[in-house]
ZAMARGU-4260 file (C-alpha; in steps of 0.2 Angstrom, whole numbers, plus 5000, padded with zeros to 4 digits):
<rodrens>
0) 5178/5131/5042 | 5182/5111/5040 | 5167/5100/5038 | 5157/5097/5053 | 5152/5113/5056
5) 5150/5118/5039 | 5138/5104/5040 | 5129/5109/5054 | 5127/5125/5048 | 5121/5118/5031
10) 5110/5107/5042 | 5104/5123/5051 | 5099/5130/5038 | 5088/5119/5030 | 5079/5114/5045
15) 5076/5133/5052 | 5067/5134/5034 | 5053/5125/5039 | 5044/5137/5053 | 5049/5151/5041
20) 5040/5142/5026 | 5025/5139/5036 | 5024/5156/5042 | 5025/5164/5023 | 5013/5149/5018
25) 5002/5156/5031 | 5002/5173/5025 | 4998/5169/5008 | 4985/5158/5012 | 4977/5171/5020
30) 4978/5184/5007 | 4970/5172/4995 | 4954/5171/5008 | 4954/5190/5009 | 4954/5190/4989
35) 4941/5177/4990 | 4948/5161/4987 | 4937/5145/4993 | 4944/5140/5010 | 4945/5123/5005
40) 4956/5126/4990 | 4967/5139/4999 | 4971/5123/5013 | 4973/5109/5000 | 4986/5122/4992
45) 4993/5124/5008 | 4996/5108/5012 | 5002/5104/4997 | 5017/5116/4999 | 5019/5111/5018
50) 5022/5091/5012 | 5034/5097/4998 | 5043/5108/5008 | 5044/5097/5026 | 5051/5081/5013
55) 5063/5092/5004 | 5072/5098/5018 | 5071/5083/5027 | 5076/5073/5014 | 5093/5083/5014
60) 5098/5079/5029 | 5106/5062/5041 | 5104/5064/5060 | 5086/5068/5069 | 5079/5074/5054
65) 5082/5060/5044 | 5075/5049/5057 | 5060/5061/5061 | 5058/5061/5041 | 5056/5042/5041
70) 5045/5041/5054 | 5033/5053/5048 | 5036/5043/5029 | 5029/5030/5035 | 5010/5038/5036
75) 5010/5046/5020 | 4995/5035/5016 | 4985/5044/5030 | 4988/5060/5018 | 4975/5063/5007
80) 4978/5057/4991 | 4980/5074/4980 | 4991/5079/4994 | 5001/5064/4995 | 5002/5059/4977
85) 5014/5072/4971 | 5026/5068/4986 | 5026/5048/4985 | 5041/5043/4978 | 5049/5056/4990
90) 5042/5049/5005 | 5048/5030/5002 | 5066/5038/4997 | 5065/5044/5015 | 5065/5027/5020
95) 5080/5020/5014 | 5090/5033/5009 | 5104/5049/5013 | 5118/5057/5006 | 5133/5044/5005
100) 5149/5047/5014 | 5165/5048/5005 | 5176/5031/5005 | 5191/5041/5013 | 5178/5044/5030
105) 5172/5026/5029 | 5187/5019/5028 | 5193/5031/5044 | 5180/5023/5054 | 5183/5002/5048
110) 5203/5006/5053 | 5198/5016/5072 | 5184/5002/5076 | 5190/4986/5069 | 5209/4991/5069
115) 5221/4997/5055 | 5221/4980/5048 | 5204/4979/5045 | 5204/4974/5026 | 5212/4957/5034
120) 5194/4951/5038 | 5186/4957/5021 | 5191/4946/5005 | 5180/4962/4996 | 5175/4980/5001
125) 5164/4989/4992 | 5168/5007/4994 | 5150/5012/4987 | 5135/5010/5001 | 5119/5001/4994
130) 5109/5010/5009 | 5109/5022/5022 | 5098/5027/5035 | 5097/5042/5050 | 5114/5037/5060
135) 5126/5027/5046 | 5126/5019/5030 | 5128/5001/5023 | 5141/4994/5014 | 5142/4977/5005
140) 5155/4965/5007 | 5164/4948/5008 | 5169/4941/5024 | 5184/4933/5025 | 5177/4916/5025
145) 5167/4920/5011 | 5151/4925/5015 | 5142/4940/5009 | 5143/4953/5023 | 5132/4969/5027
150) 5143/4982/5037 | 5133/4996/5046 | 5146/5010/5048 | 5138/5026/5059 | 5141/5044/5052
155) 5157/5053/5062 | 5149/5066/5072 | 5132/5058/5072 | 5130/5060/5090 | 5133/5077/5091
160) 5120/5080/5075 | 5107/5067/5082 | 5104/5079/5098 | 5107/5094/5088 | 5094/5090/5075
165) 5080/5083/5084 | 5080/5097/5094 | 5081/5111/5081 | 5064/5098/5068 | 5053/5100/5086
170) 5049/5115/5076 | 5042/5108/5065 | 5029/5099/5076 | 5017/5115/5073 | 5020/5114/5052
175) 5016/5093/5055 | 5000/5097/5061 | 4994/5107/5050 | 4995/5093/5035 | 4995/5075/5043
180) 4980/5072/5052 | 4983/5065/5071 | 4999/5064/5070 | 5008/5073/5085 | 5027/5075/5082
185) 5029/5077/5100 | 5028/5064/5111 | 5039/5054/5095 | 5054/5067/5097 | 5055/5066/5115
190) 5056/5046/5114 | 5069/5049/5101 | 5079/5057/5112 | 5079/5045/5127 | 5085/5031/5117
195) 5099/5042/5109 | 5112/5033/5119 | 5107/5016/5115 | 5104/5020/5096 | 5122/5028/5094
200) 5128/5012/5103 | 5128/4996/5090 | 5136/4986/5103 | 5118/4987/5111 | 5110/4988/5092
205) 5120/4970/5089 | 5115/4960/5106 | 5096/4964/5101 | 5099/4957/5083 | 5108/4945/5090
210) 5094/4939/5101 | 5082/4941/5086 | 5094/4932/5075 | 5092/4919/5091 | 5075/4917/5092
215) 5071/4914/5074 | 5086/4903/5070 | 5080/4889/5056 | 5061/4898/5055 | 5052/4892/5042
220) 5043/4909/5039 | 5054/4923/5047 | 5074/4926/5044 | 5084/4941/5053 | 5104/4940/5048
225) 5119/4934/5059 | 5130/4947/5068 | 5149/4942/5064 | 5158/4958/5072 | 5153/4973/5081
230) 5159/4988/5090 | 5152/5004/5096 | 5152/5011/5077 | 5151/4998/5065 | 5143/4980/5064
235) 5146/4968/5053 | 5130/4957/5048 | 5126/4941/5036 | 5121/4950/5018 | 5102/4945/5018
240) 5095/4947/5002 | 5077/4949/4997 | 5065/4965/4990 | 5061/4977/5002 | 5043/4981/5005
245) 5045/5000/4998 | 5047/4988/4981 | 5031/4979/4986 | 5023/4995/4990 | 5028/5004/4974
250) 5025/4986/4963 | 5020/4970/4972 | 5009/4959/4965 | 4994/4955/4976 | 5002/4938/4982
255) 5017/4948/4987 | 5009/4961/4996 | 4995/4950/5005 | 5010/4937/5009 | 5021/4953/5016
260) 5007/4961/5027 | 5001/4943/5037 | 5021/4943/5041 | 5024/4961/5045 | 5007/4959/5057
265) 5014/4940/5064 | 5032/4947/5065 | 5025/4961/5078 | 5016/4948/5089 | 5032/4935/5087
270) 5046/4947/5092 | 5040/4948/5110 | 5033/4930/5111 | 5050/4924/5105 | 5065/4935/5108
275) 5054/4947/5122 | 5060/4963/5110 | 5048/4972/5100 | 5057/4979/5085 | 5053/4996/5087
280) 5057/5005/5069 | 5044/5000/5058 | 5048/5008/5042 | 5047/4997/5027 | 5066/4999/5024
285) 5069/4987/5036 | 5059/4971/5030 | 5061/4962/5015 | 5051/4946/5005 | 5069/4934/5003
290) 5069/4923/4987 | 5064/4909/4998 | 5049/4916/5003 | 5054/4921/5022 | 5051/4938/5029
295) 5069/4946/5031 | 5069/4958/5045 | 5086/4974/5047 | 5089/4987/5059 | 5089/4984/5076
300) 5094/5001/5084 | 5075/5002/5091 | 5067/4991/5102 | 5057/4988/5116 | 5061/4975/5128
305) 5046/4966/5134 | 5056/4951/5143 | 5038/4943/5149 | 5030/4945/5132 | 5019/4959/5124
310) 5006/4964/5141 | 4991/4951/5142 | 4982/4969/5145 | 4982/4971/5127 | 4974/4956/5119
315) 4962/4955/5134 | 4955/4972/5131 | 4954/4971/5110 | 4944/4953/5115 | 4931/4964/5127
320) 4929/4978/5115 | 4924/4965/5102 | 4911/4957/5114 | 4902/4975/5113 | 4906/4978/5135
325) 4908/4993/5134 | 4907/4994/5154 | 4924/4980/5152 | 4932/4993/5142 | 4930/5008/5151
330) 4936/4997/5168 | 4950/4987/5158 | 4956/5004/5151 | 4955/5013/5169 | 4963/4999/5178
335) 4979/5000/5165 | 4982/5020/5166 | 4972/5024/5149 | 4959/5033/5157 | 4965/5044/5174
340) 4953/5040/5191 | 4945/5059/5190 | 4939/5057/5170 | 4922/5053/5166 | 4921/5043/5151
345) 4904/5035/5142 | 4905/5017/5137 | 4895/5017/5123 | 4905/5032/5116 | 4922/5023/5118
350) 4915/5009/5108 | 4910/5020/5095 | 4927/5029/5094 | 4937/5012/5093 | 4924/5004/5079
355) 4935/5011/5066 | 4952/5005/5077 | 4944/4988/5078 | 4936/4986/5060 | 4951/4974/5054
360) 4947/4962/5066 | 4929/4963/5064 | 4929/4951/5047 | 4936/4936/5042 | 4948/4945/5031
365) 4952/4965/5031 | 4960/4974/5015 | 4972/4986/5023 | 4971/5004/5012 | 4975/5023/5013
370) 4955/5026/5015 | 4954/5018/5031 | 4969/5024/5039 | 4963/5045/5034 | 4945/5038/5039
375) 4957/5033/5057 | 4967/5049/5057 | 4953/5063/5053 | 4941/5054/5065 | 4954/5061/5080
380) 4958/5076/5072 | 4942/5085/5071 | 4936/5096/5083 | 4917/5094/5075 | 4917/5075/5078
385) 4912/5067/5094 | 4929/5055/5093 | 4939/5071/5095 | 4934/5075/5112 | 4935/5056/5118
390) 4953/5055/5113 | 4956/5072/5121 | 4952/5062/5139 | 4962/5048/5135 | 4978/5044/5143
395) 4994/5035/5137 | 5005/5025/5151 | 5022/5028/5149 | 5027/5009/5149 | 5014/5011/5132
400) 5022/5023/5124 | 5033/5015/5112 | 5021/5000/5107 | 5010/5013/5103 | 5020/5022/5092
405) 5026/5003/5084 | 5008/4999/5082 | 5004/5016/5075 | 5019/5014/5063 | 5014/4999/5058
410) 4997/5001/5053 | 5003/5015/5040 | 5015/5001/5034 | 5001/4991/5033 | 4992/5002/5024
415) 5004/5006/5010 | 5007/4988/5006 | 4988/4984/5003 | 4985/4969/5006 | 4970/4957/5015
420) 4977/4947/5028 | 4965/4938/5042 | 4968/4948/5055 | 4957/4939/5070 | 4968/4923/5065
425) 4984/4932/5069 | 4980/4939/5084 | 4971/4923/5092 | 4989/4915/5088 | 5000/4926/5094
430) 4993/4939/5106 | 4992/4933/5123 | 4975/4936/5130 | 4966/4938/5114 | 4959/4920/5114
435) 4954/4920/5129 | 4944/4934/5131
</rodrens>
């Protein structure tokens, strides 16, 4: 057996672990009621094994899992803590790292994408990656005219194990939802899977960086690296050096992690404003506080193209809920496609549902932390609460899908970094519609 199928059968493996896990977890959990066992005990113990076995496999693996694995990574603060201690620094591994590939395969791909004479545009190689992600690894380098270089090289045979995998971890969108309040694994692995095609392509990956890279040319407070070479498998970036924000999460200082979360929350709002892309893959891998003090931003694989900006519709409507209209909100919301023409929906009860959405931007100054975002998530996942049944009647537009999920992603990000940032200032300078509301 040579080594792509082995690894797909090794990857297999793992991944047809998980439903099986779940189903003996069940089973267990269920003997322990019989014998008497507290029901809240038997489903902390539960989800405790759930989380420890979903981030083991997962952490095994490249392809869809991987990038499932960093997705749902990103909203370990929505766990609850006894659950979500343990498993940590397992999660933020998630984020940045995989298995390395050998230098032999490496340099296989560097000769088939940038010719065999490929060494010619390199004064160094390093043969060991300093990162890797769900579809290639990063290498560090010198460019032949000296500059430090980061090359993105994509895993042979990622194609094949991005659609393979993905398809195979929808299984796991039961386990999911057992452990990690509102989160619904779903409508994230069917998204995945349309943008399969442009992900695997870094010839599309490097004109969006390029058009960041574009936009935010000579910014004072933002920085995103220049591309020097791309093909379909490889891209060769300016080395950009900073500490990622899974340091800041782990270790910043208050400073540092106020300074990092006002620029994670402008750098949402700027991306459209300035390049019309919203960077669409907001785990803290991809960001980075540079020894200048700029905001570093990697990883251009997702995004969402917003050529007229981010939709007026959204910063109108978070200005109506604010002004208490709860008759505003229900028509705004109708009128965009969140609530469908035959569903009746209470005003006063949509504001109360969204109170807890809209707290950040109901102060001066909001301190993002892990209790808000379960108080978010539990509010929506409880059948006994009256928020459970307005989100059941609530609709997501297609063309919203994605800033959704960025936004969703986001605040997890947010909320692992901790810091206080003046929400209602950012928004009234860079979402359109908010200020004028």
């Amino acid at each position: 057996m040579n080594e792509l199928p082995r690894r797909a059968l090794s990857r297999s493996v793992r991944l047809a672990s998980l439903p099986a896990g779940f189903a003996g977890r069940t089973a267990v959990g269920l003997g322990k009621r019989i014998g008497g066992a507290p029901a809240e005990a038997v489903a902390a113990e539960m989800q405790a094994r759930a989380a420890e076995q979903v981030f083991t496999v997962l952490g095994q693996l490249k392809g869809g899992a991987m990038k499932v694995g960093q997705a749902m990574s990103i909203f370990e603060a929505a766990l609850p803590e006894d659950v979500a201690g343990p498993y940590r620094a397992t999660l933020t591994k998630l984020q940045d790292s995989a298995p390395p590939l050998p230098a032999a395969t490496v340099h296989a791909v560097l000769s088939r994408e940038l010719g065999p004479d490929w060494r010619d545009s390199f004064a160094v190689f390093d043969d060991a990656p300093v990162a890797a992600a769900s579809i290639g690894q990063v290498h560090r380098g010198t460019w032949s005219d000296g500059r430090a270089v980061a090359v993105k090289v994509q895993y042979p045979g990622a194609a094949q194990a991005l659609v393979s995998d993905i398809t195979q971890v929808s299984r796991v969108a039961r386990l999911a939802g057992g452990w990690m309040p509102g989160l619904e694994l779903g409508p994230v692995l069917a998204e995945l899977k349309e943008r399969l095609v442009e992900e695997l392509d870094y010839t599309v990956e490097a004109a969006s960086q390029r058009a960041f890279a574009d936009a935010f040319r000579d910014d004072p407070d933002f920085v995103v690296p220049e591309v020097l070479a791309s093909t379909e498998k490889v891209i060769v970036s300016e080395w950009l050096d900073g500490e990622p924000l899974s340091t800041v999460i782990a270790s910043g200082t208050p400073e540092e992690r106020d300074l990092a979360s006002r620029r994670y929350l402008e750098f949402l709002l700027l991306g459209p404003s300035q390049a019309g892309l919203l960077h669409a893959d907001p785990h803290p891998g991809n960001f980075r506080l540079t020894p200048d003090g700029r905001f570093g931003v990697l990883d251009f694989g997702a995004v969402k193209r917003l050529p007229d900006g981010m939709p007026p519709a959204v910063g109108r409507l978070l200005g109506v809920a604010l002004s208490d209209d709860a008759d505003g909100v229900v028509a705004g919301l109708r009128e965009e496609g969140f609530i469908k023409p035959s569903i009746d929906l209470d005003g006063r009860q949509l504001l109360d549902y969204i109170s807890t959405f809209l707290r950040p931007l109901d102060t001066e100054e909001f301190t993002f932390d892990r209790a808000w975002l379960r108080e978010l998530f539990s509010q929506i996942k409880d059948p006994r609460l009256p928020a459970w049944a307005i989100d059941l009647k609530l609709n997501l537009p297609r063309e919203y899908v994605l800033i959704h999920r960025v936004w969703l992603g986001g605040l997890g990000v947010l909320c692992q970094l901790g810091g206080t940032v003046a929400c209602i200032d950012v928004l009234e300078d860079h979402l359109p519609g908010f200020a004028d509301s």
